[in-house]
C-alpha positions in Angstrom: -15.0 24.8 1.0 -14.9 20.6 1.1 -11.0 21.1 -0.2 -10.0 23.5 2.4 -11.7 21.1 4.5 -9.8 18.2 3.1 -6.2 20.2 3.1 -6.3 20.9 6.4 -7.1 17.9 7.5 -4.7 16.4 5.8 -2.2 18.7 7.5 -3.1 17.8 10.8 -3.1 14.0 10.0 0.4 14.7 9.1 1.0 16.5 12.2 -0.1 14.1 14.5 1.5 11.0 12.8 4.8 11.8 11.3 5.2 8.8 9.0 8.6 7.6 9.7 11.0 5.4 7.7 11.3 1.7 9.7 13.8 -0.7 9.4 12.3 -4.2 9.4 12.7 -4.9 12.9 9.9 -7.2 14.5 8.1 -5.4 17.0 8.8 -1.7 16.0 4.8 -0.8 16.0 3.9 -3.1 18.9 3.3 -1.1 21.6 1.2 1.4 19.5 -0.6 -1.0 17.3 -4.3 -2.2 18.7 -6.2 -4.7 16.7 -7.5 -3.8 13.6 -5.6 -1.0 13.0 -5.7 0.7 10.1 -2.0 1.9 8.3 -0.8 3.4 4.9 1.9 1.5 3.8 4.3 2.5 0.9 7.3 0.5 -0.1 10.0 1.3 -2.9 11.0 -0.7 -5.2 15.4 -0.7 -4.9 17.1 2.5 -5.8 13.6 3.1 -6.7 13.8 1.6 -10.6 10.4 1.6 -12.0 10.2 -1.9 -12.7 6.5 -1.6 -12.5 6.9 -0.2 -16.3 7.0 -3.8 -17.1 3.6 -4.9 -18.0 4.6 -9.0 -17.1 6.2 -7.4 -13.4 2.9 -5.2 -12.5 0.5 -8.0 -13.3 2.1 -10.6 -11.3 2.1 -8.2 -8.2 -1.0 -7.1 -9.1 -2.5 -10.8 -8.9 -1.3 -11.4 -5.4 -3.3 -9.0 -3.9 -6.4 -11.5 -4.8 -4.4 -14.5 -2.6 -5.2 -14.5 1.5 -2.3 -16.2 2.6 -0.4 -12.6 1.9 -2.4 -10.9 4.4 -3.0 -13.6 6.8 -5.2 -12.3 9.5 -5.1 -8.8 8.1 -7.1 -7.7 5.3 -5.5 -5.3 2.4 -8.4 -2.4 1.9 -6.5 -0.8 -1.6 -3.5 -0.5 -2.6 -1.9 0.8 -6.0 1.3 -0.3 -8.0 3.1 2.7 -9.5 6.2 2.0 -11.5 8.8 2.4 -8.4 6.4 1.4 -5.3 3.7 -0.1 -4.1 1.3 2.3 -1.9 -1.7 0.4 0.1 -4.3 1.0 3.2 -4.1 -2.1 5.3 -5.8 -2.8 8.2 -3.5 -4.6 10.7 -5.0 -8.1 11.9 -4.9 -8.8 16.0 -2.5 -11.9 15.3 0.1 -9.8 13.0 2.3 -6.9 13.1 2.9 -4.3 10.1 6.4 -5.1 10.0 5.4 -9.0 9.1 2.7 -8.2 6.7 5.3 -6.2 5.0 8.0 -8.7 4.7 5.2 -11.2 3.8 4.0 -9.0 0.6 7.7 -8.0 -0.6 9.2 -12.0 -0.5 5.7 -13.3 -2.2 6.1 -10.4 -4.3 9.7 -10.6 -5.1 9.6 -14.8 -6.1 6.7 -13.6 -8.5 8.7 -10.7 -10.9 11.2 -11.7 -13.5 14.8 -12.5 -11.8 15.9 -10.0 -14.5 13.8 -7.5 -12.6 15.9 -7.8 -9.4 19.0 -6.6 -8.2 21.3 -9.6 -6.6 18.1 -11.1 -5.9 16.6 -7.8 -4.4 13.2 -5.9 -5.8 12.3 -4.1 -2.5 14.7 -1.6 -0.7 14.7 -2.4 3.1 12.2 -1.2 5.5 9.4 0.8 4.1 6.9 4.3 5.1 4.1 3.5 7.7 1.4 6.2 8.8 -1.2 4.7 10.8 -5.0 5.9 9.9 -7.4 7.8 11.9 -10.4 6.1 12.6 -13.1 6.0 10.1 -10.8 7.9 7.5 -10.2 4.7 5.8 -12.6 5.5 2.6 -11.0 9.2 2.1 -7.6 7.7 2.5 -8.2 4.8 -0.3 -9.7 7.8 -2.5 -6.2 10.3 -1.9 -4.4 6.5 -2.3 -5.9 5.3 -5.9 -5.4 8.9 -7.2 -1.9 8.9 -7.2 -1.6 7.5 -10.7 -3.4 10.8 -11.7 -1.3 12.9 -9.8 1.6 11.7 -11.2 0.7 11.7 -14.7 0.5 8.3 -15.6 -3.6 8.4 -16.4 -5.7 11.2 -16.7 -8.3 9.5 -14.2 -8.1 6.1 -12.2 -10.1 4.5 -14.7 -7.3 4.5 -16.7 -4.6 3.1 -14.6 -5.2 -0.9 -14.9 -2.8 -1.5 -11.1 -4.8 -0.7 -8.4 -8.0 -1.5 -6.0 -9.8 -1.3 -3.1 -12.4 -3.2 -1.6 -15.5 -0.9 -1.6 -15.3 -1.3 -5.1 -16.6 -5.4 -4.5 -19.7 -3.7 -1.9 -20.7 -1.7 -5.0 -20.6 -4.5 -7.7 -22.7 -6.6 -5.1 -24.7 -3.7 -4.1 -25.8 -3.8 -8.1 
């Protein structure tokens, strides 16, 4: 039923948006971003070293999410730290680009972990993984999104997974 459902839409979503790998390059999503867009990032950490494991690293990143000068005019919807990436649903703001919201998140990021934790300077590996969201699938995205700490065997459910978010979960304290 509701995960055959799910699957195969999934499998079109992946059909009609092959999620590439982009180079930094300002202006690589212009033409096909429109305001407000919706996207599911993920960015590596380099040569993909889970320096996430470190308790001091993960709670630093995990603070910034809370600070609006990171997303400027966009707005960050959930995203989750895992030990060699950060995964998020962001939706795109009119006066920014994914490329810049991306090289925003990985300097203020990068200044905030332990020197120790980088590599000549370096935490992120260039460019990052961009799919851009169908409408209205932003809820069912940020539910596949904060379950891959499950799926990869670092928490039996997201409860127990202290690096992640999203904000429906701020409607439903306030709703309460």
């Amino acid at each position: 039923g509701e995960a055959l459902i799910v699957a195969t839409l999934e499998s079109e979503v992946r059909a009609s948006f092959a999620g590439a790998r982009i180079g930094e390059s300002e202006g690589a999503y212009a033409p096909e971003t429109t305001p407000l867009q919706c996207w599911r990032l993920t960015v590596h950490t380099l040569f993909r070293r889970p320096v996430f494991d470190d308790t001091e690293a993960a709670r630093a990143v995990s603070r910034l999410h809370n600070h609006a000068g990171t997303w400027a005019g966009s707005r960050c919807l959930a995203w989750v730290l895992m030990p060699e990436c950060w995964q998020a649903l962001v939706e795109v703001g009119a006066n920014d680009s994914v490329e810049r919201l991306v090289q925003r998140f990985k300097t203020a990021s990068a200044r905030l972990v332990d020197p120790r934790q980088r590599i000549n300077g370096w935490l992120w590996e260039r460019g990052f993984d961009a799919q851009p969201l169908r409408p209205q699938c932003e809820r069912e995205a940020a539910r596949r999104l904060v379950l891959e700490p499950v799926r990869a065997g670092l928490a039996g459910a997201i409860g127990e997974y202290p690096y992640w978010s999203a904000v429906w979960l701020d409607e439903n304290h306030a709703q309460h």
